[in-house]
C-alpha positions, -999 to +999 in steps of 0.1 A: -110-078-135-116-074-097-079-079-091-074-052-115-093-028-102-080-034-067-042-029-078-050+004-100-068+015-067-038+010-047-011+024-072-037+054-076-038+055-035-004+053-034+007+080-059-011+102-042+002+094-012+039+103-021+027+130-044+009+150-017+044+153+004+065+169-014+099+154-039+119+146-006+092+128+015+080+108-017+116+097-023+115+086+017+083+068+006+095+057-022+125+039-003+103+026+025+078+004+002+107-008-019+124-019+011+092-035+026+087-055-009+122-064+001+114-081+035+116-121+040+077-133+040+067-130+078+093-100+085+068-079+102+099-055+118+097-021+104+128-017+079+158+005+086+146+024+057+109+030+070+126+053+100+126+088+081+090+084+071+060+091+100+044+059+114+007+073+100+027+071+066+044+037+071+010+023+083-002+036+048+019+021+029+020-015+046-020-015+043-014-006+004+008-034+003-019-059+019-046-049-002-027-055-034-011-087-023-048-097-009-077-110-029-106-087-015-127-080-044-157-099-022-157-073+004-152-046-024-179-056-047-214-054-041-233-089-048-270-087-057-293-088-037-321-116-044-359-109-043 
């Protein structure tokens, strides 16, 4: 359940993300996170595709990409406290 909620935060981030920019930007976007899905694990180099988008925008999208491919729902869920 955490997972889920983690993902459908980061889809919801990220739609709003490429909606916010405009159709041509989004497609740019768009582009850029397929083509870092793409990457050989431990390619950290920015991808040829990731050019035509800003680096505030790239940095976006690669922080999306950790947080769904990242188990964090420790740090994202509060634990009880115990009197």
């Amino acid at each position: 359940m955490r997972r889920l909620t983690i993902t459908a935060l980061t889809v919801v981030a990220t739609a709003l993300l490429l909606t916010s920019c405009g159709a041509s930007e989004a497609e740019k976007q768009q582009d850029c996170l397929t083509a870092i899905r793409a990457r050989a694990e431990g390619d950290k180099a920015k991808p040829k595709a990731c050019e035509a988008i800003s680096d505030d925008d790239y940095n976006t999208l690669i922080i999306g990409e950790v947080i769904s491919n990242t188990d964090l729902s420790d740090l994202l869920t509060p634990t009880p406290s115990t009197p």
